[in-house]
C-alpha positions in Angstrom: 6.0 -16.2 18.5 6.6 -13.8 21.4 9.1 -15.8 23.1 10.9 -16.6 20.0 11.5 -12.9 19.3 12.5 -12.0 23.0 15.2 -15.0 22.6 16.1 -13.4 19.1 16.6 -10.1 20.6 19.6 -11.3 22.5 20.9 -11.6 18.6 21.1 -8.1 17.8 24.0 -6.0 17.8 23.1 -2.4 18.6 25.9 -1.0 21.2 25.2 2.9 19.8 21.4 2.9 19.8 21.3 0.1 22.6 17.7 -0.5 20.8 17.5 -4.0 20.2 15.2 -5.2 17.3 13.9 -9.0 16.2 11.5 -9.8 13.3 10.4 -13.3 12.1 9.4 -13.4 8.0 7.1 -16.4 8.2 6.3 -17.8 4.4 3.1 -19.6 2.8 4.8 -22.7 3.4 5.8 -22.0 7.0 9.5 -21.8 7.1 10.7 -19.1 9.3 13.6 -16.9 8.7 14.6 -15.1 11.5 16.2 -11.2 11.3 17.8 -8.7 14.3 19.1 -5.1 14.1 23.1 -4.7 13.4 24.3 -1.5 13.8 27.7 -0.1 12.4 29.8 2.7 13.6 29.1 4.3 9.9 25.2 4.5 10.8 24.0 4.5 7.3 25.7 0.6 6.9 23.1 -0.4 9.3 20.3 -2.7 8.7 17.0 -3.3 10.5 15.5 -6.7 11.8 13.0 -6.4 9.2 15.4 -6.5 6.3 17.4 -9.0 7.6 14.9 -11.1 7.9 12.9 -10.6 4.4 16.8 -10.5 2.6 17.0 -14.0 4.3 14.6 -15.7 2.9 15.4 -14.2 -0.3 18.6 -15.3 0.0 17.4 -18.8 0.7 15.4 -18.8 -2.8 11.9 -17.4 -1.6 10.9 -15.0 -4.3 8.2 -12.0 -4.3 4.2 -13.2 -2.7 5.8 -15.9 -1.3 5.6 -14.4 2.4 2.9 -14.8 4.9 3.3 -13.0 7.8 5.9 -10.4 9.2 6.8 -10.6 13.4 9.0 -7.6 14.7 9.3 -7.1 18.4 11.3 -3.8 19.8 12.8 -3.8 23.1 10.9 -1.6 24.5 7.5 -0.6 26.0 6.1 0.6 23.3 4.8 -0.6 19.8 7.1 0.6 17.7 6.3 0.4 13.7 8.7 -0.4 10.8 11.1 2.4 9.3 10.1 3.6 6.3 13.2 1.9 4.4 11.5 -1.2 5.9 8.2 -0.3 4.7 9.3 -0.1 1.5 11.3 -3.4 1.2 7.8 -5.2 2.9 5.8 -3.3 -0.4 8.7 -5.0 -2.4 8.0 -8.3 -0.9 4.7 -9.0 0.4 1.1 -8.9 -0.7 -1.2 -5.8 0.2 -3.6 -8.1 2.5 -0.2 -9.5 4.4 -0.1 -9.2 8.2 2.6 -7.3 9.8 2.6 -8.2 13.7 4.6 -5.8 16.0 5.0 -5.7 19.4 6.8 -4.5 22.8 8.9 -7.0 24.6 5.8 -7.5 26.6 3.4 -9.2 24.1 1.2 -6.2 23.0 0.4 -6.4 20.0 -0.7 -3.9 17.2 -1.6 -5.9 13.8 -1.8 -4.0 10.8 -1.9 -5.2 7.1 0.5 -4.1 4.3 -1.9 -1.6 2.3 -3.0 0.0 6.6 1.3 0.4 6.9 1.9 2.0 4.0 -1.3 3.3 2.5 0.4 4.5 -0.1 2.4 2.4 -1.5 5.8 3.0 -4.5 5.6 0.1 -6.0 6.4 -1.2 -9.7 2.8 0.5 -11.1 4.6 3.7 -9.9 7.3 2.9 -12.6 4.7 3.0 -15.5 
């Protein structure tokens, strides 16, 4: 998955931030949908790698539980984590026991699951 995401990277379009972003949704059945920063000149029109990804394969008919796994790779030396917009939509999406893999554009990794990224989740039981 690592070199998939470092060839994705040369996808995103971030001239302001010049911090380039890739994430790969992978789903139970094992399609991949693939996801990179864009950045706007309006910052708030922005979207994150994550999003674009998870939006993707809702767009493509994949509904809520059906994701596996979540890649996002930051160009960078560091392990960076999602955005808390992003951590939100993955709450949305995927399952509390889901995998979120991140790393830095030289394979570290830093695994974590849905319920260790956001151990507190708003979700629909917050609605009640």
């Amino acid at each position: 998955m690592k070199d998939k995401l470092i060839e994705l990277l040369n996808n995103s379009y971030s001239p302001y931030s010049k911090f380039r972003v890739a994430a790969i949704a992978v789903m139970k059945d094992g399609k991949e949908f693939n996801g990179v920063n864009v950045e706007n000149a309006s910052y708030g029109a922005a979207i994150c790698a994550e999003r674009v990804a998870i939006t993707s394969a809702i767009a493509n008919g994949y509904k809520k539980g059906d994701f596996n796994e979540l890649y996002i790779m930051c160009d960078s030396n560091n392990i960076d984590t999602c955005c808390f917009i992003c951590r939100q939509v993955i709450v949305e999406f995927f399952d509390a026991n889901k995998k979120i893999i991140m790393m830095d554009k030289n394979g570290n990794t830093l695994i974590k699951t849905v319920s260790e990224l956001c151990p507190y989740p708003f979700n629909e039981g917050s609605l009640l």
